[in-house]
Backbone as a chain_set.jsonl record, in Angstrom:
{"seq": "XXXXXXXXXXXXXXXXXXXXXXXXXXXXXXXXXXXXXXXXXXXXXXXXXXXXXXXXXXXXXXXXXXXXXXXXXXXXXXXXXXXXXXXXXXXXXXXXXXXXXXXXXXXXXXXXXXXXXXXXXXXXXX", "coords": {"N": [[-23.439, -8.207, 17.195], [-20.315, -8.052, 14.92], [-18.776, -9.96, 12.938], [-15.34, -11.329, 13.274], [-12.041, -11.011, 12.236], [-9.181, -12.859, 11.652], [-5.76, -13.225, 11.757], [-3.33, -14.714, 10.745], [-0.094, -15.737, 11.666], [1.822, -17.696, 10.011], [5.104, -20.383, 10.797], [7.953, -19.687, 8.983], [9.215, -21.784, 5.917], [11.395, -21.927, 4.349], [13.424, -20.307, 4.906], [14.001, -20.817, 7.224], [15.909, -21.334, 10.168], [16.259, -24.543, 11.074], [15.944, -28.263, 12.246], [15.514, -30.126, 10.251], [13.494, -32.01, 10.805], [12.306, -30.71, 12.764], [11.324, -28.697, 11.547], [9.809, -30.5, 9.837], [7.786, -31.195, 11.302], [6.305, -28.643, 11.973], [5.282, -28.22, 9.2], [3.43, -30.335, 9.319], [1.811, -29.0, 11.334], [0.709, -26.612, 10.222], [-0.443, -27.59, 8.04], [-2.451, -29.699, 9.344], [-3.544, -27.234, 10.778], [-4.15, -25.714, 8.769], [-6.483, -27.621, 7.444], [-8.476, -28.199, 9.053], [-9.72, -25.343, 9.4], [-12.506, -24.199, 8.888], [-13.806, -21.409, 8.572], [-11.761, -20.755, 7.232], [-10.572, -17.386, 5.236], [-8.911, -17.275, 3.392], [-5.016, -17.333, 1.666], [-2.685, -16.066, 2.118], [0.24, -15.668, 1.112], [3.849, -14.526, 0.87], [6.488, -13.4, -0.455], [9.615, -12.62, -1.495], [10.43, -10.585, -3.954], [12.872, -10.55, -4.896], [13.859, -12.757, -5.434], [14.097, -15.687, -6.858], [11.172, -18.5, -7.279], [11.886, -20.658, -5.312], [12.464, -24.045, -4.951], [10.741, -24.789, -2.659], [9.071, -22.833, -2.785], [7.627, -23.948, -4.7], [6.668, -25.849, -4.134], [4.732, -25.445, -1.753], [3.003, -23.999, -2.66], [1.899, -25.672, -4.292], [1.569, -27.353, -2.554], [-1.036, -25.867, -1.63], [-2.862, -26.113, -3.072], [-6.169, -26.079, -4.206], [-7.142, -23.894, -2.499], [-8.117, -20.949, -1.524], [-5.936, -18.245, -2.435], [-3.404, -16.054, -2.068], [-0.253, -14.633, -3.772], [1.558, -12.478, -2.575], [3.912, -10.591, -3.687], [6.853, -9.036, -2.369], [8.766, -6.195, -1.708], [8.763, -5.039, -4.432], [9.468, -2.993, -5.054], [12.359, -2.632, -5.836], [12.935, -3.799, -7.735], [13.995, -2.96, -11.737], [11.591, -1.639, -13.777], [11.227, -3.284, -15.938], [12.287, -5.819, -14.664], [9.792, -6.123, -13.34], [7.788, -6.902, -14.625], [8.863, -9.22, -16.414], [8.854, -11.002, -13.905], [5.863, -10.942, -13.708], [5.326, -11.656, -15.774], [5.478, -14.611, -15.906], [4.941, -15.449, -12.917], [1.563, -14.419, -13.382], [-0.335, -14.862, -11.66], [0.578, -13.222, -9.02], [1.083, -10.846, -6.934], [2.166, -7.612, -7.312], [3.916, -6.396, -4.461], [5.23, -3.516, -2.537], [5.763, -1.719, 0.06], [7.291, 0.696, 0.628], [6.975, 1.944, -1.906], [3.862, 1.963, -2.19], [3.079, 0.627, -4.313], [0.432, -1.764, -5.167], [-0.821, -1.79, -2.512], [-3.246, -0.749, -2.465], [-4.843, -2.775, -4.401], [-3.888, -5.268, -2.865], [-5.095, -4.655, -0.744], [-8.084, -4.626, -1.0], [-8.661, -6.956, -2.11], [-8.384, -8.757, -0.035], [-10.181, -7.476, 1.28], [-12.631, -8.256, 0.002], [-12.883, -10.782, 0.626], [-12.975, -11.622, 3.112], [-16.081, -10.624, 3.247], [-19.337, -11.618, 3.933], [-20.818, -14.644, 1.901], [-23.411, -13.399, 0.669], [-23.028, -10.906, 0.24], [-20.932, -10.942, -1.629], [-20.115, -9.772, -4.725], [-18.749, -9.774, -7.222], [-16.819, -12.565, -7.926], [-13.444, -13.569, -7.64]], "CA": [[-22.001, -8.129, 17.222], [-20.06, -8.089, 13.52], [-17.916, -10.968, 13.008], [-14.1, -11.146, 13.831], [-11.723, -11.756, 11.322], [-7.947, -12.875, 12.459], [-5.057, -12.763, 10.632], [-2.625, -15.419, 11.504], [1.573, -15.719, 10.825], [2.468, -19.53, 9.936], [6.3, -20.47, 10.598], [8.17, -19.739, 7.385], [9.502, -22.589, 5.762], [12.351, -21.849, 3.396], [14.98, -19.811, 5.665], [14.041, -21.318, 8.585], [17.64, -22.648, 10.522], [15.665, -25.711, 11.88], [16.371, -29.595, 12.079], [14.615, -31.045, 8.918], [12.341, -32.845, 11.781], [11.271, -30.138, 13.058], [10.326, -28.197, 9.802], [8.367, -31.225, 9.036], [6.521, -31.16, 12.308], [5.981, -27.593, 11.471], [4.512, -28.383, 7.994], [2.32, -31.308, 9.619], [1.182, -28.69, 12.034], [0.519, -25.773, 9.469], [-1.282, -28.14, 7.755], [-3.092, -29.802, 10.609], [-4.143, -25.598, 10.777], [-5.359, -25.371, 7.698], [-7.527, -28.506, 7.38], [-9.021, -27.724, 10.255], [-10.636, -24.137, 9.363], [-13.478, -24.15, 7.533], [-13.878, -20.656, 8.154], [-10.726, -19.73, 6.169], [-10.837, -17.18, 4.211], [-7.957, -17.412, 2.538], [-4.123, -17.736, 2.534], [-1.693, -14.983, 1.46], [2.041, -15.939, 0.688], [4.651, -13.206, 0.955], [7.543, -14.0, -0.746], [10.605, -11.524, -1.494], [9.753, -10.783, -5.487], [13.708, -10.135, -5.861], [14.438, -14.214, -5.774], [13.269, -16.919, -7.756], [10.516, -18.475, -6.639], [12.595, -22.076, -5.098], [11.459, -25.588, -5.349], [10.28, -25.353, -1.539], [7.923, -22.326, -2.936], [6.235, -24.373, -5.538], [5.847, -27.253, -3.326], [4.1, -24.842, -0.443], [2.236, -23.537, -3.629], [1.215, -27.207, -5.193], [0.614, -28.004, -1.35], [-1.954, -25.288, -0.865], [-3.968, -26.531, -3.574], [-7.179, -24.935, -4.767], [-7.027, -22.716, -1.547], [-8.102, -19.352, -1.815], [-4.723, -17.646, -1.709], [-2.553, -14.048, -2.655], [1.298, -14.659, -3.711], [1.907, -11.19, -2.657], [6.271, -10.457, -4.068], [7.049, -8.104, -2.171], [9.885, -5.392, -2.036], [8.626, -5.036, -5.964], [10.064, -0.97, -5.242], [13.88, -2.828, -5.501], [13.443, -4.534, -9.415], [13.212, -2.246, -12.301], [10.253, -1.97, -14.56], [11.572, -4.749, -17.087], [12.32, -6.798, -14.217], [8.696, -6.391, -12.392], [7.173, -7.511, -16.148], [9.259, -10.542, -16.43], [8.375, -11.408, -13.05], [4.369, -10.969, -13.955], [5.239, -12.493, -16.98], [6.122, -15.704, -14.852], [4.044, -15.835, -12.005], [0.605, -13.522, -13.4], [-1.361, -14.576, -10.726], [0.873, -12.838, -7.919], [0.198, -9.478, -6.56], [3.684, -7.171, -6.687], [4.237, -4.925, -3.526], [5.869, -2.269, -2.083], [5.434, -0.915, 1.44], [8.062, 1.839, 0.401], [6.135, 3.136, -2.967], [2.459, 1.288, -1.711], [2.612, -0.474, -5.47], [-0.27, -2.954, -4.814], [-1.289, -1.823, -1.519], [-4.76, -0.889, -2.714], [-5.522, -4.232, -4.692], [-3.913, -6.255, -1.925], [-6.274, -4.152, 0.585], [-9.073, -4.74, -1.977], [-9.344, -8.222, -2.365], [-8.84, -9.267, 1.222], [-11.703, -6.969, 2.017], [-13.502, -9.179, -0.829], [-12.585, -12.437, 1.1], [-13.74, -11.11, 4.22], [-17.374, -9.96, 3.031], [-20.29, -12.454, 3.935], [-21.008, -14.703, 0.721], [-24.185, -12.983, 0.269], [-22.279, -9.492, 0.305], [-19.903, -11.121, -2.522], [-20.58, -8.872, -5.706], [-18.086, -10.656, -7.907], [-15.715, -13.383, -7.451], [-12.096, -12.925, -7.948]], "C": [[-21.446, -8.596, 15.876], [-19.073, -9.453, 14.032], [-16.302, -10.422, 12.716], [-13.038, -11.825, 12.322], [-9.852, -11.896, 11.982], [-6.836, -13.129, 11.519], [-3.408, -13.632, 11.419], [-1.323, -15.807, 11.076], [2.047, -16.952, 11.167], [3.885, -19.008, 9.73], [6.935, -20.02, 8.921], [8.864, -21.282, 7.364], [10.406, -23.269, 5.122], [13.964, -21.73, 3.852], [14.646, -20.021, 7.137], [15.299, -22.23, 9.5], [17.052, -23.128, 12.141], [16.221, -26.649, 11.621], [15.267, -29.551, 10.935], [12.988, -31.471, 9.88], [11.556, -31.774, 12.035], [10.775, -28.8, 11.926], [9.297, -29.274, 9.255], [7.332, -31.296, 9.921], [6.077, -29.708, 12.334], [5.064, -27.743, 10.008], [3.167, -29.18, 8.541], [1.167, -30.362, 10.203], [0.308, -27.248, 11.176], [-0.62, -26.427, 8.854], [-2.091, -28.91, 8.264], [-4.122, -28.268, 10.778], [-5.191, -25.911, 9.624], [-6.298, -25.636, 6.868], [-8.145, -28.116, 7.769], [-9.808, -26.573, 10.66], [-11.421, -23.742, 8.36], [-14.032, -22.867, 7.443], [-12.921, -19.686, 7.487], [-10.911, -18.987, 5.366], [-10.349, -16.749, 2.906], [-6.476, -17.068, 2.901], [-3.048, -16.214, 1.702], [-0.231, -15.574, 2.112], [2.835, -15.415, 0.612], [5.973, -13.55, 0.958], [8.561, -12.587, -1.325], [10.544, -11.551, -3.353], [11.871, -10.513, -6.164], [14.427, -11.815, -6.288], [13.28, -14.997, -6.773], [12.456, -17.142, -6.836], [11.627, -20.798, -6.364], [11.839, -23.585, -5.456], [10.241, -25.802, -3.992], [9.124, -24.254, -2.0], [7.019, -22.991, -4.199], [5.854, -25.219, -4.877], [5.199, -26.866, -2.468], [3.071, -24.698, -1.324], [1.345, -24.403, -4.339], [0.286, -27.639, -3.597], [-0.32, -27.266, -0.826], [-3.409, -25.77, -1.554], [-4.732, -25.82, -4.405], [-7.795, -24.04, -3.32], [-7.155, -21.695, -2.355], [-6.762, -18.955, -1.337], [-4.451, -16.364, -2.901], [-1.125, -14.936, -2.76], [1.247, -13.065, -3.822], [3.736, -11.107, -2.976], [6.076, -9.218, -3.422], [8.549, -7.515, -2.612], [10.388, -5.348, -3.499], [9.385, -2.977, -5.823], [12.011, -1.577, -5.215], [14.142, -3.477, -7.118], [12.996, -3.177, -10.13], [11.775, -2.57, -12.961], [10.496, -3.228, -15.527], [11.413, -5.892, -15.645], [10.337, -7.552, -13.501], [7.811, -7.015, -13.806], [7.239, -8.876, -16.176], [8.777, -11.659, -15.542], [6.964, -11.934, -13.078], [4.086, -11.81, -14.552], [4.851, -14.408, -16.683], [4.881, -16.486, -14.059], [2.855, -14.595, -11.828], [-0.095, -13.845, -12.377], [-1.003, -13.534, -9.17], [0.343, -11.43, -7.936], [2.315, -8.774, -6.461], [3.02, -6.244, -5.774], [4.961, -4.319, -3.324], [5.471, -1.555, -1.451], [5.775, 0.679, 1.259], [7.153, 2.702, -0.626], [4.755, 2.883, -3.215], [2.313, 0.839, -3.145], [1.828, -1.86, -5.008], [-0.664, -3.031, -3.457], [-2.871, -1.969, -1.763], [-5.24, -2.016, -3.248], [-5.165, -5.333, -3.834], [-5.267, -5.559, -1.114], [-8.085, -4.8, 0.282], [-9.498, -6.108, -1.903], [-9.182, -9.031, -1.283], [-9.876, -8.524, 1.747], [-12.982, -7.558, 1.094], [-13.645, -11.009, 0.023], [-13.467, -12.491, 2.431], [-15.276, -10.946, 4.167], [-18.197, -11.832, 2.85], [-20.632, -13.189, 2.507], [-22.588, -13.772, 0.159], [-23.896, -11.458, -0.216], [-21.196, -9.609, -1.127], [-20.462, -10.028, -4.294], [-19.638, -9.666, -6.841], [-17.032, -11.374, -7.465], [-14.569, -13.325, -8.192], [-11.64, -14.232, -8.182]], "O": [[-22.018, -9.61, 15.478], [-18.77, -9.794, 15.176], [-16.037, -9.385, 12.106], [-13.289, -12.81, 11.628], [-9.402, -11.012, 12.709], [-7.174, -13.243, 10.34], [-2.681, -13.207, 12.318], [-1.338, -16.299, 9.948], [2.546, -17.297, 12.238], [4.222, -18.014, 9.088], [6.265, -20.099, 7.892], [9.064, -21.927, 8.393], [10.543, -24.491, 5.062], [15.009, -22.326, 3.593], [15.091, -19.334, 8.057], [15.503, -23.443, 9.47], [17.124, -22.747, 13.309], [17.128, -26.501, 10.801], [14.252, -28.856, 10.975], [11.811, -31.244, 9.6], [10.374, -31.709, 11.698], [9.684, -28.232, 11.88], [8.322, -29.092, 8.526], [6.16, -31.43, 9.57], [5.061, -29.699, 13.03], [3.987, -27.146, 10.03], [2.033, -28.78, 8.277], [-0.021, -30.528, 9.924], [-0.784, -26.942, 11.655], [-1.741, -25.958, 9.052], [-2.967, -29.007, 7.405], [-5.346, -28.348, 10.882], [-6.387, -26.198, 9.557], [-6.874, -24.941, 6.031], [-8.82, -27.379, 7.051], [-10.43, -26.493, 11.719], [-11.175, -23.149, 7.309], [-14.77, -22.709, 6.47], [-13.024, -18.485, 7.238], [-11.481, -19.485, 4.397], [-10.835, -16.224, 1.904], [-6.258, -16.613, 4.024], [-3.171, -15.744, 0.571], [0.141, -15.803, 3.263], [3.135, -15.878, -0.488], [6.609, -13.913, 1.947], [7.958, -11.532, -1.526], [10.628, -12.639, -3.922], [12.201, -10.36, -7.34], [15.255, -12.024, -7.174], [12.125, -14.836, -7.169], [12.494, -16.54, -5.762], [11.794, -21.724, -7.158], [10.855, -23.904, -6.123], [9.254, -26.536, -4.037], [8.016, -24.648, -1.636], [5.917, -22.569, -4.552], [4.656, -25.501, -4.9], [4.696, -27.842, -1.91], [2.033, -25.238, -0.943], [0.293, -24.063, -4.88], [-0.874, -28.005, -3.411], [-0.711, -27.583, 0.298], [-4.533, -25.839, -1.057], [-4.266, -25.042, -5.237], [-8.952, -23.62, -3.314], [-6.633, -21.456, -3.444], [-6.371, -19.175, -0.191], [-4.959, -15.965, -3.949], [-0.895, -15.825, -1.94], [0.973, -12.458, -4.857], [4.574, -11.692, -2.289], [5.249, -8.397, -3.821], [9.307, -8.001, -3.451], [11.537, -5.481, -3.92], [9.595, -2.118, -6.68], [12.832, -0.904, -4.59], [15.259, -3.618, -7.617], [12.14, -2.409, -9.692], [11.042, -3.525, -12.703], [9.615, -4.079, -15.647], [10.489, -6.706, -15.626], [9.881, -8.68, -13.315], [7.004, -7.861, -13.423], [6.299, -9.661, -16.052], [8.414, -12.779, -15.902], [6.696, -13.053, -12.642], [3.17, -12.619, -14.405], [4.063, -15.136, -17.286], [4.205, -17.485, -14.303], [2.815, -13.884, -10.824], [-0.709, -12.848, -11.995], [-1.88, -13.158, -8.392], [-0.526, -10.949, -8.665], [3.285, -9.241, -5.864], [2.032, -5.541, -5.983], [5.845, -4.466, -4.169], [4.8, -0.627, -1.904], [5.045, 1.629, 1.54], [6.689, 3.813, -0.37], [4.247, 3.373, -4.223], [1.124, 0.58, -3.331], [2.422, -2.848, -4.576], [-0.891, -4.157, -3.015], [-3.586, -2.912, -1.422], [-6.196, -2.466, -2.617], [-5.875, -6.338, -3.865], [-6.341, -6.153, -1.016], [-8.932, -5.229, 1.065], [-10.669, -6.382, -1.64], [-9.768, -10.111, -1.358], [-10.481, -8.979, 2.719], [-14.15, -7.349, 1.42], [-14.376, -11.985, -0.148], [-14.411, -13.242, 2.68], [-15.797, -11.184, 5.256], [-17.891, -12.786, 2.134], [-20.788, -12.313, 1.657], [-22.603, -13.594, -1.059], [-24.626, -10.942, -1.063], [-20.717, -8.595, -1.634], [-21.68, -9.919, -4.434], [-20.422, -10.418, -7.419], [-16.288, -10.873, -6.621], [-14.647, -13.036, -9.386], [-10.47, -14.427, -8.513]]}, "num_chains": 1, "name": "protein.A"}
């Protein structure tokens, strides 16, 4: 039987209209999560590529660590070309998307099917 891979949607944590309290018992518990799985195989971030990135996304970003993770920006089919540059320029490690014109579907698809693959199956590391 192949192994299972699951694909799991943590609270957000930015535009969430919560008490403070319970956004932090949400963070405790997120993170509580993601101590806790040592078969993670990594974290993807999906942030709207037409805002800044806030103070609460570098602190999610400082608090993930050296986690395997994706900052996927999406709804990259809404900036022009200067803007999607600047953006890169910025934050090169992200991934831009676009559901609408699949910009970055294939290398998102790509390197979670790299994350996924047995380490012995790994061919290069990303």
């Amino acid at each position: 039987m192949g192994s299972v891979a699951r694909l799991v949607d943590l609270p957000g944590y930015g535009f969430a209209r919560a008490p403070h309290a319970l956004r932090r018992q949400w963070k405790d518990l997120v993170d509580a999560y993601l101590q806790s799985r040592p078969t993670l195989a990594g974290i993807v971030v999906i942030m709207d590529a037409r805002h800044p990135f806030t103070a609460l996304d570098e602190q999610l970003l400082e608090w993930l660590g050296d986690s395997r993770k994706l900052v996927l920006l999406s709804k990259a089919d809404k900036l022009s070309r200067a803007e999607q540059a600047a953006l890169m320029k910025t934050y090169g490690d992200a991934l831009l998307f676009s559901s609408t014109t699949r910009q970055g579907v294939e290398e998102g698809r790509n390197l979670l099917e790299s994350w996924l693959q047995p380490a012995a199956e790994i061919k290069s590391p990303r």
